[in-house]
MMTF fields as JSON, N, C-alpha, C and O atoms, coordinates in Angstrom:
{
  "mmtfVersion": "1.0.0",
  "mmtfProducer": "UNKNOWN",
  "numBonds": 495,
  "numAtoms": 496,
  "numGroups": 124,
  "numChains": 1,
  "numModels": 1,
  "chainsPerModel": [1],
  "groupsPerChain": [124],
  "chainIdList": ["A"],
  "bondAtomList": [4, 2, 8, 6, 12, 10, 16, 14, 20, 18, 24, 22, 28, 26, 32, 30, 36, 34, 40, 38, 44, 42, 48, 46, 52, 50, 56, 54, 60, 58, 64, 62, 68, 66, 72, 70, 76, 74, 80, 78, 84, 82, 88, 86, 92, 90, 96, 94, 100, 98, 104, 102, 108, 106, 112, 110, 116, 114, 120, 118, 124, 122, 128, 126, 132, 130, 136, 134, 140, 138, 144, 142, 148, 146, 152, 150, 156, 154, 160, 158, 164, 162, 168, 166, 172, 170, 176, 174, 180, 178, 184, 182, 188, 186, 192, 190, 196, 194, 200, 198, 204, 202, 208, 206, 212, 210, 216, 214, 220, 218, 224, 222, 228, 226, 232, 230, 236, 234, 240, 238, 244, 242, 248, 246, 252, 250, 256, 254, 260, 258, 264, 262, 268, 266, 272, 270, 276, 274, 280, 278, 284, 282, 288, 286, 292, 290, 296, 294, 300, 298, 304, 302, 308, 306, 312, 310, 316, 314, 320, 318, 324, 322, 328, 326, 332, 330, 336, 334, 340, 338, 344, 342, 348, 346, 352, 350, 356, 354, 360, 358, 364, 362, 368, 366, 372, 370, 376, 374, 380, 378, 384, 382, 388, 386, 392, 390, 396, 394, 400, 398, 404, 402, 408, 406, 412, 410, 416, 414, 420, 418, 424, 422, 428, 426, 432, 430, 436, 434, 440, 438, 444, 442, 448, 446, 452, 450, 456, 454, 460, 458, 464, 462, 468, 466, 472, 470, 476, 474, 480, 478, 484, 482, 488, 486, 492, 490],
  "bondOrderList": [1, 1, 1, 1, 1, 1, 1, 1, 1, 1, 1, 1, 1, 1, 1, 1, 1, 1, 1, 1, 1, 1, 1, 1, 1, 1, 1, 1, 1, 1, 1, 1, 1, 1, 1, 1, 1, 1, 1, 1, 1, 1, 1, 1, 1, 1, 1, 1, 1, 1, 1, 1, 1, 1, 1, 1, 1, 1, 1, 1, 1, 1, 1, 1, 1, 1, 1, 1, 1, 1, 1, 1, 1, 1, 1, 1, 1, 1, 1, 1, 1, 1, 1, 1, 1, 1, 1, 1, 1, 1, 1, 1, 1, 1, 1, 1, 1, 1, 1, 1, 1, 1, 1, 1, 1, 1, 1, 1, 1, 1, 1, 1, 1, 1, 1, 1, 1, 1, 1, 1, 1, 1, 1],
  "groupList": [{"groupName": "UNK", "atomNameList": ["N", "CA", "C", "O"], "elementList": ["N", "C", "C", "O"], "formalChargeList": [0, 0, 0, 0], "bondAtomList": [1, 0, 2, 1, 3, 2], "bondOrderList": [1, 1, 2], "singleLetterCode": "X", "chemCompType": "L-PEPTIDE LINKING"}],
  "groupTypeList": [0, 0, 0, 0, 0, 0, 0, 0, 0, 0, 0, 0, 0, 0, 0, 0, 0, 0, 0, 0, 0, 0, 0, 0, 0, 0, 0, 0, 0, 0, 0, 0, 0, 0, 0, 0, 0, 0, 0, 0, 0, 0, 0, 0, 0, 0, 0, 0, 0, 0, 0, 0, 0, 0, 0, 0, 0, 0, 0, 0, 0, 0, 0, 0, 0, 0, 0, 0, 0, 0, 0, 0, 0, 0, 0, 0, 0, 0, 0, 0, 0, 0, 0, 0, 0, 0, 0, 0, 0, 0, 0, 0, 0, 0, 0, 0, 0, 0, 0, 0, 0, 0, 0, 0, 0, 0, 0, 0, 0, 0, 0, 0, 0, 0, 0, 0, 0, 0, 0, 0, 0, 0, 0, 0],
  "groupIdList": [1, 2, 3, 4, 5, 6, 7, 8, 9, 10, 11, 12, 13, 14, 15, 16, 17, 18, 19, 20, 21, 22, 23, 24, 25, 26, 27, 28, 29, 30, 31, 32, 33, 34, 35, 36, 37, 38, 39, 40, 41, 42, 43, 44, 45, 46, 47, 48, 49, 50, 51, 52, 53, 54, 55, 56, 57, 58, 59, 60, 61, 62, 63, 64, 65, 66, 67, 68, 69, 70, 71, 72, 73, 74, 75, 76, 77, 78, 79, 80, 81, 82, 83, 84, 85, 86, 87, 88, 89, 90, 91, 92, 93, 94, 95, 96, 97, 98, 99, 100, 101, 102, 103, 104, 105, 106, 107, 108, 109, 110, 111, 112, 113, 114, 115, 116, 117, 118, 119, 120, 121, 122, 123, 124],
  "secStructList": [7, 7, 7, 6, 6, 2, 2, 2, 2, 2, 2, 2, 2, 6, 6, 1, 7, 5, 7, 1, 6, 6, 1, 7, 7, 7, 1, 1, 7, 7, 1, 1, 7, 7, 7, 7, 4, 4, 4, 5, 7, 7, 7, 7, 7, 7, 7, 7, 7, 7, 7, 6, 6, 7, 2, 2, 2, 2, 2, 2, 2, 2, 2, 2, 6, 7, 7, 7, 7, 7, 7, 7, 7, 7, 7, 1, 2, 2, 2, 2, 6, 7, 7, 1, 1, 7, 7, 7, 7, 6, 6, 7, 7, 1, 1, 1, 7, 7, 1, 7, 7, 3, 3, 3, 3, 3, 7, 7, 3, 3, 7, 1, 1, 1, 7, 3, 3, 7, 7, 3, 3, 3, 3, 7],
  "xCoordList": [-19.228, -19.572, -18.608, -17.564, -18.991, -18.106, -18.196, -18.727, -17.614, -17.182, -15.641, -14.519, -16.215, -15.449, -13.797, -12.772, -13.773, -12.87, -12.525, -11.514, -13.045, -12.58, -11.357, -10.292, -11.709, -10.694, -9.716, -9.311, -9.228, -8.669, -7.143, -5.923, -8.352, -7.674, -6.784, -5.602, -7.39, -6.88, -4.946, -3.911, -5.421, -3.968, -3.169, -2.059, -3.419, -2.555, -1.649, -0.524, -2.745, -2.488, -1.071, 0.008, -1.482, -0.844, 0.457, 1.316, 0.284, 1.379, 1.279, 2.29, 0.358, -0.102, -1.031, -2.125, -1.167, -1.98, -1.629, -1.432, -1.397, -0.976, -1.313, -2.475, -0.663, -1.131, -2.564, -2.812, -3.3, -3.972, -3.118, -3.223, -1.873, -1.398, -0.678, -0.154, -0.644, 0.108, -0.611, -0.196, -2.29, -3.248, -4.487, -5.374, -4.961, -5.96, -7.259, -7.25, -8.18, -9.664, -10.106, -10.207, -10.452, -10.512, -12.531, -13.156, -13.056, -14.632, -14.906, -15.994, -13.501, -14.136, -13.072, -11.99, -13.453, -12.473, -11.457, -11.583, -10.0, -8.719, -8.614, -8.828, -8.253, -7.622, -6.73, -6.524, -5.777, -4.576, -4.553, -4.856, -4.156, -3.948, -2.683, -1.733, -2.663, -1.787, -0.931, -0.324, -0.921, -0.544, 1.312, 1.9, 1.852, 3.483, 3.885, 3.543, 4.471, 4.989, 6.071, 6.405, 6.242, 7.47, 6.416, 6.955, 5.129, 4.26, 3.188, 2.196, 3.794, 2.661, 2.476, 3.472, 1.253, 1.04, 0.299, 0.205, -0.259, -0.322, -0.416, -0.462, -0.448, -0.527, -1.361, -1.686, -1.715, -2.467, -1.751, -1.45, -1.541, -1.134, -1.93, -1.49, -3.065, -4.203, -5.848, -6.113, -6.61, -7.72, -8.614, -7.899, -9.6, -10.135, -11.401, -11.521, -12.413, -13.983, -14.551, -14.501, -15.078, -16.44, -17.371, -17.53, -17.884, -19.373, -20.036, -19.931, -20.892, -22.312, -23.122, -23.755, -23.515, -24.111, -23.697, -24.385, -22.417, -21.952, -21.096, -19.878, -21.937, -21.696, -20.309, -19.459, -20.412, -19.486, -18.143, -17.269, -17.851, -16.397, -16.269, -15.155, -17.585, -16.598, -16.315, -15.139, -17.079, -16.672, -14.791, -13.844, -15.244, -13.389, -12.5, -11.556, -12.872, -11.875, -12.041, -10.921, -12.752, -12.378, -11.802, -11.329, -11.846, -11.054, -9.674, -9.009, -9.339, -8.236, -6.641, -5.425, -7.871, -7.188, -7.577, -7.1, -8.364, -8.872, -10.236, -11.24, -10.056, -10.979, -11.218, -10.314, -12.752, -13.276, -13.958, -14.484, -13.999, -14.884, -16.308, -16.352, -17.558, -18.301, -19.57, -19.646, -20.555, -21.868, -22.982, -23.432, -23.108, -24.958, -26.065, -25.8, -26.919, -28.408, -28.461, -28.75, -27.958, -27.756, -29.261, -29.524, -29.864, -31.299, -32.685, -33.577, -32.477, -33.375, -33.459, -32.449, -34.379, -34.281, -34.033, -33.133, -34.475, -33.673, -32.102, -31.504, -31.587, -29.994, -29.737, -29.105, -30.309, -30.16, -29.449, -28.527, -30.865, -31.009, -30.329, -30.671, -29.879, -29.068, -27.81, -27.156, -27.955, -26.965, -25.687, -24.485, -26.878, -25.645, -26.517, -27.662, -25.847, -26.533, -26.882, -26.614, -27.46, -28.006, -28.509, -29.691, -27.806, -28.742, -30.014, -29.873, -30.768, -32.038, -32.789, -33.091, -33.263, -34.764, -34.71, -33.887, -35.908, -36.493, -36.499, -36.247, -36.936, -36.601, -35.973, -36.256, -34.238, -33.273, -33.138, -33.8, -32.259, -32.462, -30.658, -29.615, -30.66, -29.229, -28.746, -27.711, -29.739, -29.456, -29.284, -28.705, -29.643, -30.22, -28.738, -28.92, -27.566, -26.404, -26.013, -26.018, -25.682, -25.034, -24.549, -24.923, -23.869, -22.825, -22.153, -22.69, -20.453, -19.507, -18.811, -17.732, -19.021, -18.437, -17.503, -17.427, -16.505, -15.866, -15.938, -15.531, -16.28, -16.24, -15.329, -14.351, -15.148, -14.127, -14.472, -13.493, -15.34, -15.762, -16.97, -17.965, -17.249, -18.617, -18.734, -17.682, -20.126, -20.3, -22.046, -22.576, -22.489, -23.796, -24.204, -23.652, -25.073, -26.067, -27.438, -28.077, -27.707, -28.934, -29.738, -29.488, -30.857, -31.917, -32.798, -32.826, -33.612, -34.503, -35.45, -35.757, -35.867, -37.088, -37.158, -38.075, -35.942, -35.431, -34.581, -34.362, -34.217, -33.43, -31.447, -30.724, -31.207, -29.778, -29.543, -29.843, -28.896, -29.067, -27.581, -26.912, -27.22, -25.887, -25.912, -26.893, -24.146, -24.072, -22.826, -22.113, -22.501, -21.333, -20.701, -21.417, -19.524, -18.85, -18.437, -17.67, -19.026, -18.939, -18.03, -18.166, -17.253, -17.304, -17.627, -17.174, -18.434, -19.284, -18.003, -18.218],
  "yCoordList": [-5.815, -4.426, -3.534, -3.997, -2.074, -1.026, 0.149, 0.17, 1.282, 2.272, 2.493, 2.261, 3.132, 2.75, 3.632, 3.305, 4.876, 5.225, 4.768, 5.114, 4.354, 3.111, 2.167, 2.072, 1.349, 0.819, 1.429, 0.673, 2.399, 3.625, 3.718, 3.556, 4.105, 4.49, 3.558, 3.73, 2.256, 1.076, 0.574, 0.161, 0.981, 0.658, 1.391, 0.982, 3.285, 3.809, 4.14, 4.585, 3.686, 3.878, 2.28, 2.355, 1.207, -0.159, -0.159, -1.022, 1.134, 1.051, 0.075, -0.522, -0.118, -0.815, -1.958, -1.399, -3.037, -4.373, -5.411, -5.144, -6.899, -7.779, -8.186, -8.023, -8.555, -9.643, -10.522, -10.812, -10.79, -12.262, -13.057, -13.547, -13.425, -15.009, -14.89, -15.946, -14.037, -14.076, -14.133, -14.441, -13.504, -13.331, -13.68, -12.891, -14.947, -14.956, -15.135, -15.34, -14.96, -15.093, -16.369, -17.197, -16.752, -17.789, -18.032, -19.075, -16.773, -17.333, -17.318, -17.595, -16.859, -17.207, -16.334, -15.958, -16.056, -15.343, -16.209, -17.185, -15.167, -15.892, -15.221, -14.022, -16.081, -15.59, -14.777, -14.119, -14.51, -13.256, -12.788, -13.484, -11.539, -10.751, -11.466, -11.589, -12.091, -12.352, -11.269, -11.785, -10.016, -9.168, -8.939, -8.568, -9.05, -9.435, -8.038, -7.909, -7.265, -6.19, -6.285, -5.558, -7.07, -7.98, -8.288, -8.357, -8.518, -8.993, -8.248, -8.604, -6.683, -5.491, -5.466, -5.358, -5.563, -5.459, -3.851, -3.56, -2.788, -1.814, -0.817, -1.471, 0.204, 1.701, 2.785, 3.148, 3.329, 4.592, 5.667, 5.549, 6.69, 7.845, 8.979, 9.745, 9.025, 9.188, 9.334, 8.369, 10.064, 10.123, 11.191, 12.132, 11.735, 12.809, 12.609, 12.453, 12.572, 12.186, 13.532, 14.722, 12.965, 14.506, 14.359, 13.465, 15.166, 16.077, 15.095, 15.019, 14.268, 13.266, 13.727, 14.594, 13.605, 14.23, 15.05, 15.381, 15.446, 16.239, 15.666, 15.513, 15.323, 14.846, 15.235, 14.524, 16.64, 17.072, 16.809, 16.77, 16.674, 16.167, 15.598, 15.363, 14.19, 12.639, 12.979, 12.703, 13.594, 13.59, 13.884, 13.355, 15.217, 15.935, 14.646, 14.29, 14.096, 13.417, 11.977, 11.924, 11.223, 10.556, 10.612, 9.701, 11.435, 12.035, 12.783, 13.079, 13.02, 13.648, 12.387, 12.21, 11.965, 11.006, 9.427, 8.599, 9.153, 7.63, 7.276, 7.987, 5.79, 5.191, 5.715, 6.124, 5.666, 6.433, 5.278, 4.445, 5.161, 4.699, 5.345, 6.545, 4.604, 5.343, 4.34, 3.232, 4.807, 4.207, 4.407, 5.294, 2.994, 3.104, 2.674, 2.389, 2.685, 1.541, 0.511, 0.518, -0.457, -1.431, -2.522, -3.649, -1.83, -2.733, -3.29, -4.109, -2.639, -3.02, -4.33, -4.642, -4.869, -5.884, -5.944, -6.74, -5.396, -5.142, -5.073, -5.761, -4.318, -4.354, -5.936, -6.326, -6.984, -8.084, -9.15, -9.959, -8.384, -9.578, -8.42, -8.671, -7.852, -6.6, -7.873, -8.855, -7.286, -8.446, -7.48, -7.57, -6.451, -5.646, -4.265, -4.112, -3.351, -2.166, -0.872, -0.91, 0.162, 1.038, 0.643, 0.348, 0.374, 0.269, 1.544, 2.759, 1.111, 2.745, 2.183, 1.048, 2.388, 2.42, 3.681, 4.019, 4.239, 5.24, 5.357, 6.275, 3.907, 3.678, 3.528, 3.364, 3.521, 3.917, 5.113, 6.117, 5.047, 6.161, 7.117, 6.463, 8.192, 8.831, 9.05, 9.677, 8.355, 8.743, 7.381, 7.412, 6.465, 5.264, 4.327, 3.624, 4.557, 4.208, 2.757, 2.88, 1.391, 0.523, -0.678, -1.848, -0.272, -1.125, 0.054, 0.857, -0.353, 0.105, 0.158, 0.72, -0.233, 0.245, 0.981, 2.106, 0.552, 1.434, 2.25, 1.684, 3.293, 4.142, 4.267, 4.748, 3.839, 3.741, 4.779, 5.413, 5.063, 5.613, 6.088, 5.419, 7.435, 7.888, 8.193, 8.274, 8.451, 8.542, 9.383, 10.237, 8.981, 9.622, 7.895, 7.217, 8.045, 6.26, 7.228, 8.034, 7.039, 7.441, 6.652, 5.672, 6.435, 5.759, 6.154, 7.298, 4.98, 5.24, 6.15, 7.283, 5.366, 5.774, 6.779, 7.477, 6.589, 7.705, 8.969, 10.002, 8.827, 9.952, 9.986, 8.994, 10.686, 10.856, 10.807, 11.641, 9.482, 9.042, 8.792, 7.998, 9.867, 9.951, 8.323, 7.634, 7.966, 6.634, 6.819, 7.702, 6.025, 6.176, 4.387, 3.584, 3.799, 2.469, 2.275, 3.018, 1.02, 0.926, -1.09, -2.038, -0.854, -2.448, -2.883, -2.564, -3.631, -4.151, -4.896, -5.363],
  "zCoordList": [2.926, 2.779, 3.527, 3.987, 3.673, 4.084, 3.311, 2.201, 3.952, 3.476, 2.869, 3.319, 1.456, 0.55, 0.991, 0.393, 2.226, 2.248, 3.836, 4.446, 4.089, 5.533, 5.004, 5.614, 3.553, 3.05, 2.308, 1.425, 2.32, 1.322, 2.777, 2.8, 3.847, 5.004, 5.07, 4.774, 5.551, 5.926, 5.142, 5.666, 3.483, 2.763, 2.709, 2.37, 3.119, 3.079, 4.863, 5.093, 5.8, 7.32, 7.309, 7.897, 6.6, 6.72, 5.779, 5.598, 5.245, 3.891, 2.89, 2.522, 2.487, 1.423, 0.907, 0.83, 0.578, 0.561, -0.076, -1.262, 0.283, 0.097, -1.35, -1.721, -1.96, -3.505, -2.917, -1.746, -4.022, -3.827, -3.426, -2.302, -4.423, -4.634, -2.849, -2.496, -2.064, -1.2, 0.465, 1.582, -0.291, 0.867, 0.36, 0.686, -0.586, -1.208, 0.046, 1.26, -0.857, -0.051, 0.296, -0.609, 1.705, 1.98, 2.263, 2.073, 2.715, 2.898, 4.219, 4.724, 5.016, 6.179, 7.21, 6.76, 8.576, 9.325, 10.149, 10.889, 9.554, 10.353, 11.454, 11.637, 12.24, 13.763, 13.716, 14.735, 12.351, 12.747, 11.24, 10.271, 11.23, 10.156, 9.716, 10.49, 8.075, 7.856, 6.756, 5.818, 6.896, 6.092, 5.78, 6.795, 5.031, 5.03, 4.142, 2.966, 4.705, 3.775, 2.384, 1.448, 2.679, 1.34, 0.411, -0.693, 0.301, -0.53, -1.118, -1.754, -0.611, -1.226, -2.78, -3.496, -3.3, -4.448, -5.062, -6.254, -3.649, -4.111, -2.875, -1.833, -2.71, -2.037, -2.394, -3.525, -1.129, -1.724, -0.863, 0.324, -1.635, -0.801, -0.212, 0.645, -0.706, -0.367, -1.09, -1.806, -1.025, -1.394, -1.889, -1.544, -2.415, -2.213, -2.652, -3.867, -1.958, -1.626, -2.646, -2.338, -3.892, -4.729, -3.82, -2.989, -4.009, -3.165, -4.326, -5.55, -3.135, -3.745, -4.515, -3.913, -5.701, -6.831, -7.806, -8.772, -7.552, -8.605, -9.672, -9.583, -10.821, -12.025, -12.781, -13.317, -12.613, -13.045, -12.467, -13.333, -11.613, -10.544, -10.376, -9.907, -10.576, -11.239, -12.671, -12.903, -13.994, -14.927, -15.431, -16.014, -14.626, -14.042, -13.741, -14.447, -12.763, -11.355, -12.87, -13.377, -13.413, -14.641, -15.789, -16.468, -15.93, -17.028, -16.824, -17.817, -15.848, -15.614, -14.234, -14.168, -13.544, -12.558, -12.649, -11.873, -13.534, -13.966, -13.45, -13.441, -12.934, -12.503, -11.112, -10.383, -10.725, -9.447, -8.813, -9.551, -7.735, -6.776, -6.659, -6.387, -6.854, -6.251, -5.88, -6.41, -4.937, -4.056, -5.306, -6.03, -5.058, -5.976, -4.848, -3.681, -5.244, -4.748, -6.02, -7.216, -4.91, -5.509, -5.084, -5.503, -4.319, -3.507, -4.854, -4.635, -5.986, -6.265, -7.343, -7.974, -7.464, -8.327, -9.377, -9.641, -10.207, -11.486, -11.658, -12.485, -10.933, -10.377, -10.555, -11.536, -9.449, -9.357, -10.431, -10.528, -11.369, -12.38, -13.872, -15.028, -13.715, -14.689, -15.769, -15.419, -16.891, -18.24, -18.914, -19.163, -19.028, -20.06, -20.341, -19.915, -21.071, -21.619, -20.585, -19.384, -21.188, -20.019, -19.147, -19.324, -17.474, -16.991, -16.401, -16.54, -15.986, -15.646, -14.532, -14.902, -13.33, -12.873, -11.883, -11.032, -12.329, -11.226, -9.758, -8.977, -9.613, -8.149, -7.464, -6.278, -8.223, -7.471, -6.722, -6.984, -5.744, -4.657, -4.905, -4.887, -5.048, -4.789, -3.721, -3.494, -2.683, -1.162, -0.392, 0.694, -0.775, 0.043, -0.91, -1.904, -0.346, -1.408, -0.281, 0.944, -1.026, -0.411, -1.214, -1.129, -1.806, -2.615, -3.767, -4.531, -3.408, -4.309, -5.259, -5.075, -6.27, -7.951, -8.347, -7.852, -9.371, -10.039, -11.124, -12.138, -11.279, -12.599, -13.251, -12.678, -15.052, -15.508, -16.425, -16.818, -16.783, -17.375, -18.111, -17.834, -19.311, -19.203, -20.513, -21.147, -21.276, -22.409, -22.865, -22.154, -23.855, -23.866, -25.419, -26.286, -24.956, -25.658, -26.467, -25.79, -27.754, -28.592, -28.362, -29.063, -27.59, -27.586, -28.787, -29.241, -29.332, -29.705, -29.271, -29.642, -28.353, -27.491, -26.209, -25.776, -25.818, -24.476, -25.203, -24.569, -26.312, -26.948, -26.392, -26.486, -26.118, -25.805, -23.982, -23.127, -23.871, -22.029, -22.094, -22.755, -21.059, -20.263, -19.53, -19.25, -19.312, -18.629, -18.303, -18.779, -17.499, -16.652, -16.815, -16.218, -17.518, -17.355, -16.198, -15.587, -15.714, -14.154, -14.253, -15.027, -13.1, -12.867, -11.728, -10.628, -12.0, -10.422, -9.532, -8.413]
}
């Protein structure tokens, strides 16, 4: 876990971030940062955080600058056990956020039964 611009910080303060094939994931903690600048596979130059809830300025910030980072509630069960399709529950919280996703993108879905439900393409 973490904050999603803690790691933002981290690649653009380090000048960048290692490949997998060069720093893959091992499962477990190393005694030394093995980070090699000859082996950067990307950079950020920086960042710019939307105001939490405003639909409209990820819509903007997707459509105009790409894929977005953003916090769900990821706590509930349904989440868990989630396959495919809209996901929905009520009991998600817009406040109670702890796990990070990418937004690739957004659309609008005809339900039968719910009628016309906004959604956002996410990759877990």
């Amino acid at each position: 876990g973490g904050l999603m611009d803690n790691a933002f910080k981290y690649v653009h303060d380090n000048k960048g971030l290692d490949d997998e094939n060069s720093y893959p994931y091992v499962g477990k903690d190393e005694a030394a940062c093995k980070f090699r600048r000859p082996s950067v596979a990307t950079t950020c130059d920086g960042f710019v955080d939307i105001p939490q809830g405003n639909e409209t300025a990820l819509q903007e910030a997707l459509a105009l600058q790409g894929p977005v980072s953003v916090a769900i509630d990821a706590s509930q069960e349904s989440f868990q056990f989630y396959v495919s399709g809209v996901y929905s529950d009520p009991k998600c919280s817009s406040e109670d956020l702890d796990h990070g996703v990418l937004a690739v993108g957004y659309g609008v879905a005809n339900d039968p039964v719910k009628g016309q439900q906004e959604y956002y393409i996410v990759k877990n």
